[in-house]
Every structure is written in C-alpha cells, then in structure tokens.
N, C-alpha and C positions, 0 to 999 in steps of 0.2 A: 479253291481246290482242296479237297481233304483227300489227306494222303496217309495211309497205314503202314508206318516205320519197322521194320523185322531187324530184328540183333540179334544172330548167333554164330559171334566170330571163335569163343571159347567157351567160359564155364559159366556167363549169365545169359537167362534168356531173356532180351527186352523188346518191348511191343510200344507201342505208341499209336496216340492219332493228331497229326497236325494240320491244321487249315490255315491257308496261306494268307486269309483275312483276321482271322482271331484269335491265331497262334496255339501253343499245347490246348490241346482239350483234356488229352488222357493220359497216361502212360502207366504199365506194371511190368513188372521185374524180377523173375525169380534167380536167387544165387546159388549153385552151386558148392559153395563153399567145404558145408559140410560131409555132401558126397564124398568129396575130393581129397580132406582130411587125413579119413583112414589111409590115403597111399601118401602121402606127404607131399601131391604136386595132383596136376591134371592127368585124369587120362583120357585120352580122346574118345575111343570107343565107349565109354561113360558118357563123357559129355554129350556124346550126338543122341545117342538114347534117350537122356531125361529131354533133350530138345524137342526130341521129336513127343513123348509125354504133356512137356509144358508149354508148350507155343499156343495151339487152337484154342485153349482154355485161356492164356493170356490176354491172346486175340479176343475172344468172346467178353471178356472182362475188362475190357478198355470199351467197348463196343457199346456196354451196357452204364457204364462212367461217364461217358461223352454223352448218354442219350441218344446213339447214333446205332444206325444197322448197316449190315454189307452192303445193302444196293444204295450207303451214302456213300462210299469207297470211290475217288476220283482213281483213283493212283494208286500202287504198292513199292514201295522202296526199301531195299532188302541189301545188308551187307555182305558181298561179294568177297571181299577178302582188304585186306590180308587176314589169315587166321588159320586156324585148323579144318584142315579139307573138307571132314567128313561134315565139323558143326555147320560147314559154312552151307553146303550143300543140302541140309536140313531147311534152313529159311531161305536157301536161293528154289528150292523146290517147292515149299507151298508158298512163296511168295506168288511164282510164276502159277502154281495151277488158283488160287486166291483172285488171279489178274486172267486168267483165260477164263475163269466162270462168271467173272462179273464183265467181261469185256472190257476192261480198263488198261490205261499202259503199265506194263513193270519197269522198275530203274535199276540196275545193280549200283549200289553204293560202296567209296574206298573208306573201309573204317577211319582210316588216318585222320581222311575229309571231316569224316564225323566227329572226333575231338576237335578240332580245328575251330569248327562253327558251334560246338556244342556251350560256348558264352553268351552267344546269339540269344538263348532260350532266356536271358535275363530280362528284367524290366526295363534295366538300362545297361544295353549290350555294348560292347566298345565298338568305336570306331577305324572302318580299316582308312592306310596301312595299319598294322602291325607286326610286330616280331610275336612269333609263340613258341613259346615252350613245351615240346608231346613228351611227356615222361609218363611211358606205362611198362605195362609188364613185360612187353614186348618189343617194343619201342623207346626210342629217345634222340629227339632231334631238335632243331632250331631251323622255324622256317619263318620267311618272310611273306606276308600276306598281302600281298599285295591288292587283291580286289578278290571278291568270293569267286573262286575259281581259280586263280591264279597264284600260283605258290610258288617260291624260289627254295630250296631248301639250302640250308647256310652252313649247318653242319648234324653231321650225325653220330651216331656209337660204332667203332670200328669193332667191339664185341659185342660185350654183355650190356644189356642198355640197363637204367639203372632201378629200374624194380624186379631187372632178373638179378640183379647182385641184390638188392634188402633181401629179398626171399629164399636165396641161397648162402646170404650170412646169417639169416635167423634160421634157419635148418639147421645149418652149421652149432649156432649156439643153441640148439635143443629148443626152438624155440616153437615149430609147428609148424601147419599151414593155417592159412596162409600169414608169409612171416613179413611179410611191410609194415603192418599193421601190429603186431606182435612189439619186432623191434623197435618199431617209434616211441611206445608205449614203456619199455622198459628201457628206452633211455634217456626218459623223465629222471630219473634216478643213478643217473651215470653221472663222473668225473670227464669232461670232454676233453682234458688236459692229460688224462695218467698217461695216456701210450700216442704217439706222434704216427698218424696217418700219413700217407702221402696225398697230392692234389694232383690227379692224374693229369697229364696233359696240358698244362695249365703255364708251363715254361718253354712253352714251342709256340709260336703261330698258330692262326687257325681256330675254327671251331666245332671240329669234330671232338669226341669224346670216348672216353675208354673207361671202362668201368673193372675188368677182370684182372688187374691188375691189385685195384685195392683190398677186391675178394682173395686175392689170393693173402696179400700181406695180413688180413684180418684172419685168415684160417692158422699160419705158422704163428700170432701171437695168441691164439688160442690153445692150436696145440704145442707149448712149448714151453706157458706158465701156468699161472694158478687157475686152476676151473671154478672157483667160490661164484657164488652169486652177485657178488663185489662186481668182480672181475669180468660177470660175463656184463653187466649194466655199464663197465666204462668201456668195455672194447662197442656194446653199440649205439652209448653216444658220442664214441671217437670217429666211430663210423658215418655215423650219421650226419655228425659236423662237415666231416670230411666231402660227401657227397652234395650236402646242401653248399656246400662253398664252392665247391668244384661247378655246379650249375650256376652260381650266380657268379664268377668268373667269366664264363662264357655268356651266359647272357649279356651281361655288363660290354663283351668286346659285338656280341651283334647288335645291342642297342646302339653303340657307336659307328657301327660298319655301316648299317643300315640308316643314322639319322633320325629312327622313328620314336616316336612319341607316347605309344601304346605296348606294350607287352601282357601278353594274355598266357598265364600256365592251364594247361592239360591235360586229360590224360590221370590213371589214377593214382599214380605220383604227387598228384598234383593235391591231391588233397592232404599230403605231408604238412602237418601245421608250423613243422618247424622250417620248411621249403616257404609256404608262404608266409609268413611272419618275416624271413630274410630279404624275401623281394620285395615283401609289401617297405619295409624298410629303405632298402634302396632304392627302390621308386621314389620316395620322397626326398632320399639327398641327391639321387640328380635328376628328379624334375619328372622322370616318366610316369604314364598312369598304368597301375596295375593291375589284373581281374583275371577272375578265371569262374569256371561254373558254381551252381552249389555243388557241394557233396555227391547228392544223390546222383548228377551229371559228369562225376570224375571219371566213376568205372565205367564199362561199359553199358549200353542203354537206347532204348527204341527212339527215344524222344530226338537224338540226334544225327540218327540216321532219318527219319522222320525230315525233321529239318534240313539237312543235307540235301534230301530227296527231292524234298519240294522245292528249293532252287532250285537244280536242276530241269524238273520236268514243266515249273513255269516257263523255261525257255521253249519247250518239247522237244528235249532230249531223253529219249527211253532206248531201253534195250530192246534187241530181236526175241526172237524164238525161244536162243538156242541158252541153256543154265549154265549161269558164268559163274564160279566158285575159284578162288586164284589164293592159294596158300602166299606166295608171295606178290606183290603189287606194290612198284615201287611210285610213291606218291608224283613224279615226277612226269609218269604217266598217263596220268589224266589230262583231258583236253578240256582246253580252256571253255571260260562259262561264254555262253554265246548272247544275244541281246534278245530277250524278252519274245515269246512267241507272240502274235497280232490276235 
C-alpha cells in the first residue's frame, strides 16, 4: 500500500510517501520559520495561507522523488488535529478532495500518534512496549506504548508544556523566534551553577508536569538583575539544566512505574542535544535502551503521519465523508488498532 502522508498541524508543511512494503520513499518539508519571525510567534492566518501555497507543490515534488504518480496513491493520510483549525483544515481538505479523485480511502491522523511512531522510520526502530517521551511545542507528556495503537498516557503538563516555556524564555531574553533552538545554543556558554532554578514538580508524586512555573522564576531573575550578555547565557543554561532534569526525573519514575525497557523521546524537544545526551546517559546506568528519530523527524513532518497512516488503514480503518479537523484531540481517544484487514 503506498500511502501519501499530509502535515499541516502549524507552521511546517510536510508531505510524504510511504509504502507499507519498502517503507519511506519520499518526503519534503517546507518551514515556516522565517514567516513567522517578524511577529515573534505564529500566526495562524499566516500559516493556513502559505499551506494552502505549499502543499500541491510539495505533493508533486515527493511524487516525482519517489518515481511515483497520483494514480500510484493507495491511501491519503492527513493530520486531523490537534493543531490549529484553520492549518489543520487546509490538508484535511485536499487530503479528502486528493482521495475522492483518485477513489482511494482517506485517514484523519492524531498528530500526537504521529511523534509516537515517528522512531519507527529508523533502520532499527525500537521495540514496543515502551515508555516515550512527547516534548514539543505544544505538547509534553509520558505515554506508555503499549502496542501500536494502544497508549496509556502516564502523565502530562498541567500548563505550559515544555518548548512553550524554551520559546517564551528566549523571547523573554531577547532571543527571537523561534527561541528553543536560539536558547539551547547560547547556553553552550552559560554558568549552569550562577542562579538556582527550581525542579518543578519533582517533590510530589506523580508524573505530570508543570512548566510555568519556572518561566515565571526565570523572567523575575531577569528583570531584577544584571541584563550583560553574561547573564543572559547563565540564566539560559540554568534553565535549561533545570528542564532537562526535571524530564529525566519523571522519566526515571515512569521507567520504574511501568517496568519497561525502551524509552523513545519525541517530539521537537526532543532534538534538545543537551535532553538527549541526559537520557542517552541514564539509559546506560539503569540499563534502559534509548532512541528517538533523526532530527529531521523531531519537528513536525509528512513522513510520520505517513507512517501512522499506513498502520492504520492496513487494518482498514478510514474515515467518512465528512472533514475532520479537531484543534484539540485528546490522545486517549483514539480507538485501538484492530487486527490486520484479510
């Protein structure tokens, strides 16, 4: 089955083609980024606009990678949500008219699903169970993986999840957009010692998480001392320690909770070097094995709804008619994967 992957939950647009025999064929990806820039954050009516711009040319351009044309198109599998309404609505709409011209089924896919499996795309992809780690821009959780399809979620962010706190303490320290990437980067050159973070959450039970807590303590030690260049590279590898320990805390107590063996990070968080360098670390003093995508697989991208997709609709499970676009979607509500269609 070759199935044509659509992503556009927010500010990238990614296209894919994946066949359920010989795995990625294709994928491209255009970002957003510098759009976005000038306003220092996303704007949605922005975003849906270049979507609808970038998508058919994407599509045609994976099409022509692969070797492949539309009437090779098994399937179209298109990110439903969670995300922003309007982007989501962009590729849940010509997914669907893409799949009524070719007569093939469409799948609405839960982006969540899509990090989840998006380590799948490796050569040698882990083995479920596993615990994982979703840390994006919107997102941050700990779910337990029980079988593809089947997800326990163990805990979550009861605010700010933790790449909306890197992106609004690098605003905060002058730093731009997009600021994860920004901050990580200048706190190569930080004192991770000058100024004492707190470890949100982290003396209670439990494996949910709190992030706006630390944004807030990092904005009063900004405005309250020196603003030098010094100063702003120790407050964000104070921060950033802070956050990397705070995740691997909790990971550490759902590696236990759970028993399991594998922990997979996600999500584009996940490509924090100094996040997995921690884990990769502790994985080897207690014994777990740790993985998570390339790079290019952290942020958002076709390739993994693609793949998401295509599990699913080998069982034949597709959607109706009617264009499903769901700003929120809580992962707990997807139904389980069923057994293999005949």
């Amino acid at each position: 089955m070759l199935v044509l992957g659509i992503e556009t939950s927010c500010d990238e647009t990614g296209v894919a083609l994946y066949d359920s025999d010989a795995g990625l064929l294709s994928h491209a990806l255009f970002s957003q980024v510098d759009i976005h820039a000038e306003y220092g954050g996303v704007v949605p009516e922005i975003a849906s606009r270049d979507h609808v711009r970038k998508l058919l040319p994407l599509i045609n351009q994976c099409l022509s990678r692969a070797g492949k044309t539309r009437s090779d198109i098994d399937a179209v599998a298109y990110t439903a949500g969670p995300g922003l309404i309007g982007a989501l609505l962009v590729g849940t709409a010509t997914g669907h008219s893409i799949a009524i011209a070719l007569g093939v089924p469409a799948l609405a896919v839960h982006h969540m699903e899509g990090h989840l499996l998006a380590p799948m795309l490796e050569e040698k992809p882990p083995e479920v169970p596993f615990v994982a780690l979703l840390v994006s821009g919107g997102h941050s959780m700990l779910v337990e993986v029980c079988r593809i399809g089947e997800y326990r979620i163990l805990g979550e962010t009861l605010d700010d999840s933790a790449g909306e706190a890197f992106d609004k303490t690098a605003k905060l320290l002058g730093l731009g957009y997009p600021g994860g990437p920004a901050l990580a980067k200048l706190a190569v050159n930080g004192d991770t010692e000058r100024f004492a973070f707190p470890r949100p959450m982290t003396h209670r039970p439990g494996l949910d998480l709190s992030f706006s807590g630390l944004k807030t303590h990092t904005r009063n030690l900004w405005l309250n001392g020196d603003r030098d260049d010094q100063t702003r590279a120790d407050i964000a590898a104070g921060f950033q320690k802070a956050v990397v320990e705070t995740l691997l805390i909790k990971c550490r107590r759902a590696m236990q909770h759970t028993r399991a063996q594998q922990l997979v990070i996600a999500g584009g968080v996940g490509a924090n070097q100094s996040l997995r360098q921690t884990l990769q670390r502790a994985g080897k003093k207690h014994g777990w094995k740790v993985s998570y995508p390339r790079l290019e697989f952290c942020t958002d991208n076709g390739a993994m709804i693609a793949l998401a997709g295509c599990q699913r609709l080998m069982t034949g499970e597709h959607s109706g008619p009617e264009l499903k676009a769901l700003a929120r979607w809580p992962l707990d509500q997807l139904p389980p994967l069923e057994a293999p269609a005949a």
